[in-house]
C-alpha positions in Angstrom: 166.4 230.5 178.9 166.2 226.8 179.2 163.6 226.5 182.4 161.3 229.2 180.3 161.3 227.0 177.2 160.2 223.8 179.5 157.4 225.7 180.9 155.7 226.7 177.3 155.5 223.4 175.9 153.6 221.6 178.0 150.9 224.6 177.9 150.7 224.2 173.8 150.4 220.8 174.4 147.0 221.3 177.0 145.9 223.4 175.0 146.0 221.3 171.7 144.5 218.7 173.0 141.6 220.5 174.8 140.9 222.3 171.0 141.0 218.4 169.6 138.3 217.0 172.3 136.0 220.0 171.6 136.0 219.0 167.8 135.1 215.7 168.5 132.3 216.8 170.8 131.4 219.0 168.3 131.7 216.4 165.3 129.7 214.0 167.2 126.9 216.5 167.9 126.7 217.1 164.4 126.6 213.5 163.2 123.5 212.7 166.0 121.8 215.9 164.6 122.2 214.9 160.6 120.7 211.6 161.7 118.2 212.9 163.1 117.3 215.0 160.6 117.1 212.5 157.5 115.1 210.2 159.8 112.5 210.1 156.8 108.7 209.5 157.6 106.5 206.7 157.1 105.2 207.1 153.0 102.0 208.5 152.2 99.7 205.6 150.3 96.5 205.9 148.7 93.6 202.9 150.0 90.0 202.5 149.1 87.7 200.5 151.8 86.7 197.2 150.3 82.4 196.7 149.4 80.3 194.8 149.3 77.6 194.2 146.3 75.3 191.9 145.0 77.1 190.5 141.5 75.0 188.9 138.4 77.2 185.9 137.5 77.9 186.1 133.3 79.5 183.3 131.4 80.9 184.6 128.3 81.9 183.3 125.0 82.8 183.7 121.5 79.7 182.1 119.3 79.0 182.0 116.0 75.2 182.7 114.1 73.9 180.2 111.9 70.4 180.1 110.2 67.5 177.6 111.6 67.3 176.5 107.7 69.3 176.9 104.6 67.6 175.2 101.3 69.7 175.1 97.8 67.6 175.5 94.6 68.5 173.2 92.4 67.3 172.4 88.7 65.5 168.8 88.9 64.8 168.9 85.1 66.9 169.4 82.3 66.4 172.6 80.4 66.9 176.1 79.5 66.4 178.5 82.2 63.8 180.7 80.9 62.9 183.1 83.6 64.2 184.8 87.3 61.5 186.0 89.1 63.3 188.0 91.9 65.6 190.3 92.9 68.9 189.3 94.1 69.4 189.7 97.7 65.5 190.0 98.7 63.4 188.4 100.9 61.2 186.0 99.8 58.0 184.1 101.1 57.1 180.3 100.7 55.2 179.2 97.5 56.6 182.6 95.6 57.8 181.5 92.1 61.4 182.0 91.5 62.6 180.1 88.8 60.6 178.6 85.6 62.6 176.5 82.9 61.5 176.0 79.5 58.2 173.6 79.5 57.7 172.8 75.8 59.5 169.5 76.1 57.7 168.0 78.8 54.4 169.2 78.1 54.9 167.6 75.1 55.7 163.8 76.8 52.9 164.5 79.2 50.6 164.7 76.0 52.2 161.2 74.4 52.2 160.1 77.7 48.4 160.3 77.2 48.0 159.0 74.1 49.9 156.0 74.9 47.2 155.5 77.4 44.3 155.5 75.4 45.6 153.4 72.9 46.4 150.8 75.9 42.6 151.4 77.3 41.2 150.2 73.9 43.3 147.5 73.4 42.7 146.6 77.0 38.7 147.2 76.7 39.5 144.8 73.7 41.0 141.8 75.1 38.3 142.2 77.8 35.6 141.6 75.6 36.9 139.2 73.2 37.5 136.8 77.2 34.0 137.2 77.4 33.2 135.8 74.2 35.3 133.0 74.0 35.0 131.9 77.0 31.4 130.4 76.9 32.4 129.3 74.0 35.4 127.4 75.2 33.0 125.6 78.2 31.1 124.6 75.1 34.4 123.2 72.9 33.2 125.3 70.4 36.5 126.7 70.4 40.0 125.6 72.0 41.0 126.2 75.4 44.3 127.8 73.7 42.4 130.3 72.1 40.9 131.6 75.3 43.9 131.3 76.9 45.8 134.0 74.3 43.3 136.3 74.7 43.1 136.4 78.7 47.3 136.8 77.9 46.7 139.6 75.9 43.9 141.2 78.6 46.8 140.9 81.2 49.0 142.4 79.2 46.9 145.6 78.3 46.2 145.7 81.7 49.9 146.5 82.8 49.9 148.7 80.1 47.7 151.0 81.4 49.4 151.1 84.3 52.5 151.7 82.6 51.1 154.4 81.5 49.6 155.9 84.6 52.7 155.9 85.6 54.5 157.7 82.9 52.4 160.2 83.4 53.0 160.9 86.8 56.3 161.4 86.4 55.8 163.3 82.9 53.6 165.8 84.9 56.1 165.9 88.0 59.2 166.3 85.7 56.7 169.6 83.9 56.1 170.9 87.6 59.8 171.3 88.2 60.1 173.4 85.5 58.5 176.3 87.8 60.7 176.3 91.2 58.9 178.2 94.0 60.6 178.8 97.0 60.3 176.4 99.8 60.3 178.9 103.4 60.2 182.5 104.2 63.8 183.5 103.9 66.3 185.7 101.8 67.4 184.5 98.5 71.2 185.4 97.2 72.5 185.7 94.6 72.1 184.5 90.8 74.2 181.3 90.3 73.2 180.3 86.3 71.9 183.2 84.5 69.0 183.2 82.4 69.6 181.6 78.7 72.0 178.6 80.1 71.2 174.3 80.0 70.6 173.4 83.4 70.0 170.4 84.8 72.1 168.3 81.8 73.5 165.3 82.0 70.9 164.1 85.1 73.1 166.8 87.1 71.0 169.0 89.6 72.5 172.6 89.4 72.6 175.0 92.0 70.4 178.3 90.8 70.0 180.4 94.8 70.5 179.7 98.2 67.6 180.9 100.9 68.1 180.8 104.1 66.2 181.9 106.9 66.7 184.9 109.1 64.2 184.8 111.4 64.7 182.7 114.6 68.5 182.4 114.2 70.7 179.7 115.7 73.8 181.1 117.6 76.1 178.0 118.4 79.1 178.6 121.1 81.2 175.8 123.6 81.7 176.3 126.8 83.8 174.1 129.1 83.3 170.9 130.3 83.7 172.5 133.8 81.0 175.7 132.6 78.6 173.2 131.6 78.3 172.1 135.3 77.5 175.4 136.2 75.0 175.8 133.4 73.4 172.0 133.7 72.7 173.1 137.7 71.3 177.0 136.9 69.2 175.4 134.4 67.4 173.5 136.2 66.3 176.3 138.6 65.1 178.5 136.1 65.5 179.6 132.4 69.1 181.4 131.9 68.7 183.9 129.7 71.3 184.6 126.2 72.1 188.3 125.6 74.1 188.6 122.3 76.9 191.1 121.9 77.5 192.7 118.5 81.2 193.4 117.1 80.4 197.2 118.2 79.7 196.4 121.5 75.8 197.0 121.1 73.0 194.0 122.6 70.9 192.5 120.5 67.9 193.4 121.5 66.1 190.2 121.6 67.8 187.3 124.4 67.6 184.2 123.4 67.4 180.7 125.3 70.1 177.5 125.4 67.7 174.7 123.4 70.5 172.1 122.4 73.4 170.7 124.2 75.5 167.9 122.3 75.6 164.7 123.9 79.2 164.2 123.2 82.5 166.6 123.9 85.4 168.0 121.8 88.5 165.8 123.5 91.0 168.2 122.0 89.3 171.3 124.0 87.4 169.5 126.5 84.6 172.1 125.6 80.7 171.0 124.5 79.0 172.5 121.8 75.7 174.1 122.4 73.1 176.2 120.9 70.6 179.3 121.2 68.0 180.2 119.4 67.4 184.0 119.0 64.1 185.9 117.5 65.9 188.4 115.0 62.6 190.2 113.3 64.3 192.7 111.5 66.5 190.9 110.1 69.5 192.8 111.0 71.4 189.6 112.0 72.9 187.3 109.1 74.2 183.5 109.2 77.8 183.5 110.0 78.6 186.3 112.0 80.8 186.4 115.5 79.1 187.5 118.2 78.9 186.6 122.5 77.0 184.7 124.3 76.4 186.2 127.5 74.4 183.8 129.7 73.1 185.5 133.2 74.0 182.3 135.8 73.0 183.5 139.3 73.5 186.9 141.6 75.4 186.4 144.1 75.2 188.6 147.6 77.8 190.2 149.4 80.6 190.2 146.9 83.7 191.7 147.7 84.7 194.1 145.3 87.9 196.4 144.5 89.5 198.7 142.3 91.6 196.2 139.4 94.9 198.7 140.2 95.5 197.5 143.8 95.8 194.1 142.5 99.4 192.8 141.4 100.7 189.2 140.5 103.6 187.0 140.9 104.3 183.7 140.5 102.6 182.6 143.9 99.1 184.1 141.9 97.2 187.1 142.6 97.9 189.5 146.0 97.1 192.9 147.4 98.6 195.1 149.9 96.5 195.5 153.0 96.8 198.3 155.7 96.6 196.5 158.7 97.0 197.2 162.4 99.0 200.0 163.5 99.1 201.0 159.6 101.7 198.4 158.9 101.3 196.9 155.0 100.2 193.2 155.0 100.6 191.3 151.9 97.1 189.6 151.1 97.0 186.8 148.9 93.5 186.9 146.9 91.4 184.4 144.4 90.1 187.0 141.3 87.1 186.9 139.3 85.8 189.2 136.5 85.3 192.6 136.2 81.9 194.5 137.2 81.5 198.1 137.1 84.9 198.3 136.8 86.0 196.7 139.7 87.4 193.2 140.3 86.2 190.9 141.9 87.8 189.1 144.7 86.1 185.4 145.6 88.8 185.0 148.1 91.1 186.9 150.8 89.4 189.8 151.6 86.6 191.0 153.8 83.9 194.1 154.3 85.8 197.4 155.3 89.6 196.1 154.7 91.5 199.1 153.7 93.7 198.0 150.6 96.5 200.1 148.5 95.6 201.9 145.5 98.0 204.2 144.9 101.7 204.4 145.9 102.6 200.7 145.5 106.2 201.4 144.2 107.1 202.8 147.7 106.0 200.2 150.1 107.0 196.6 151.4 105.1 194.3 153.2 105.8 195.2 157.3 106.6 198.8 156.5 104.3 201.3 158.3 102.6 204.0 156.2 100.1 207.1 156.2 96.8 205.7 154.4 95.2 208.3 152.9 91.4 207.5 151.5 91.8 207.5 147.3 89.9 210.8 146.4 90.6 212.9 149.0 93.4 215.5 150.1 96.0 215.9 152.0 93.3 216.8 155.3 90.8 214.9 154.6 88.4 216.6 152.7 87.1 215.1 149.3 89.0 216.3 146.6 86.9 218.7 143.5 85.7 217.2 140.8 87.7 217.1 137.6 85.2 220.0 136.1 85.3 222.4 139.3 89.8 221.8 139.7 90.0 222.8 135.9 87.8 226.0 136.5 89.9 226.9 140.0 93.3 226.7 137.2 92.1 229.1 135.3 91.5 231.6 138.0 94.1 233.9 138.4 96.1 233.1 142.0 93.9 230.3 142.7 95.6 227.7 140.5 99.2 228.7 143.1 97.9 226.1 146.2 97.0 223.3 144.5 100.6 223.5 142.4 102.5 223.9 145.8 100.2 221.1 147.6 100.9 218.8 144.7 104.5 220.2 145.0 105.1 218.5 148.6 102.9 215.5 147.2 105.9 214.9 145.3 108.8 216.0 147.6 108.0 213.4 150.7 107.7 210.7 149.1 111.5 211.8 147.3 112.4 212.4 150.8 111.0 208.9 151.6 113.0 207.3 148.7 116.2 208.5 149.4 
């Protein structure tokens, strides 16, 4: 009994260990074949090819319209305001009458005005005469010298009062002329200030009856930068920079104008200059006051790089992209942006003519990392995708809408896949 007992165990112990080593062969196997299997591929990115245009160069700015000229009508005379001969808000042409105060007054001291002048022409014609009487006379002593003398005093003085009179009358025929106020330019009268009935003009006071102003050319003033004006001051120079104006709707005016003031002195507060274009606005659709943009064309410029504005991201080294690079690795691309043009950026700096960069799938990728570009607007093999109008019709189709669901199904399981 006791040699059989010594001969079992060490056969359970053989054969415990021999199961133990075959689990951990086994485990191991497993473990290499679950790495394996998670081993996720590289990430699927969208990229678009970078091209290159020709780009018209705009400078943009907020401006402001303002009219060429803008005349007050004031009453010059004291009086009642007796008529209104036009309609508020109309347009009006130079020499048309559009107010008349009351004229009684000063048509009568024009008339006394006149009188006063004939009675100073007789006396003058007077003391005239009597001079030439005396004054033989007085080279004969048959009267005294001081008797001449008084009556060359009193020629003198009728004299001056003619002219004194003369005068008067100017101004009595002047103060009846601005009792009929016509309007001093082709513009567009507002509105009504004094109504008809009322004392204007009392007191020596000028009021303020209508405002014209003119429509037609407008001024449009803006200020661009001390550094824009550079630009401008060189373009210039080369040829005449055309001004497109932008309405609030987005619409151009259809008439450009061109830059004919620049100030000779700058805002030090906004280091910006203020300058000025002059617009043709024939029908009058424009008014004084109104914000609008200047757009002035500066230059094209050839062979500008140009990308979609998505693929561009920022931090706070300045503006980048990612780049697919050699062996489809992801370069980060730092890049000097400009304005947008046909919906695209522009990119002054950084990138060149046939660079793929990223468009779509940017959460997934780090610079270094290698991934499967895949041209934005095409599928999985290649192909151009179908336009928006034909993929709706191939949804509602029956069966056909099953293999673009599942495609767009593993669309969205790799890169999960990838994540993880």
């Amino acid at each position: 009994m006791t040699v059989s007992l010594r001969i079992r165990k060490p056969i359970t112990v053989i054969f415990l260990t021999a199961c133990a080593c075959f689990a951990g062969v086994a485990l191991s196997g497993c473990k290499k074949e679950k790495k394996q299997a998670y081993t996720p591929p590289p990430p699927t990115v969208s990229v678009e090819e970078v091209v290159l245009q020709t780009v018209p160069v705009h400078l943009k700015y907020v401006a402001t319209t303002d009219s060429i000229k803008t005349v007050d009508i004031r009453a010059r005379v004291e009086g009642f305001l007796e008529e209104r001969r036009f309609v508020e808000g109309a347009d009006v042409n130079k020499g048309d009458i559009i107010f008349v105060i009351e004229k009684a007054p000063y048509e009568a001291e024009l008339e006394m005005s006149l009188a006063q002048l004939a009675k100073d022409k007789a006396a003058l014609s007077f003391a005239n005469d009597q001079v030439k009487r005396y004054k033989p006379l007085a080279e004969q002593d048959f009267v005294t010298q001081e008797s001449l003398d008084d009556y060359v005093t009193q020629a003198r003085e009728a004299a001056a009062a003619v002219k004194s009179d003369l005068a008067q009358i100017k101004q009595n025929r002047l103060n009846l002329g601005y009792c009929t106020m016509y309007s001093p330019l082709n513009g567009r009268i507002g509105r009504t200030l004094v109504n008809v009935g009322n004392l204007v003009g009392a007191g020596g006071q000028d009021t303020k009856l209508a405002t014209i102003v003119q429509l037609d050319p407008l001024y449009v003033y803006f200020s661009p930068s001390e550094k824009d004006l550079r630009l401008i001051m060189k373009y210039r120079q080369e040829t005449d920079m055309p001004v497109d104006i932008i309405l609030s709707d987005g619409t151009k005016h259809p008439y450009p104008g061109k830059v004919d003031f620049i100030d000779n002195i700058a805002d030090p507060k906004a280091n910006t200059i203020n300058m000025r274009v002059v617009i043709s606005n024939p029908e009058k659709t424009l008014l004084p006051g109104i914000y609008v943009q200047a757009d002035l064309f500066l230059c094209d410029v050839p062979n500008t790089p140009l990308i979609s504005e998505k693929a561009i991201a920022e931090d706070q080294t300045g503006s980048y992209v990612y780049v697919v690079g050699k062996a489809n690795k992801v370069e980060k691309r730092m890049v000097e942006v400009g304005f947008v043009y046909n919906h695209q950026k522009i990119i002054w700096k950084g990138l060149k003519a046939g660079e793929k960069v990223i468009v779509g799938g940017l959460q997934m990728i780090r610079p270094g990392m290698a991934v499967q570009p895949k041209v934005a607007g095409e599928d999985q093999s290649g192909t151009p995708s179908s336009p928006p109008g034909k993929e709706t019709a191939s949804k509602n189709n029956g069966e056909s809408d099953k293999k673009p669901h599942t495609e767009t199904e593993k669309g969205k399981t790799e890169p999960s896949q990838a994540e993880k």
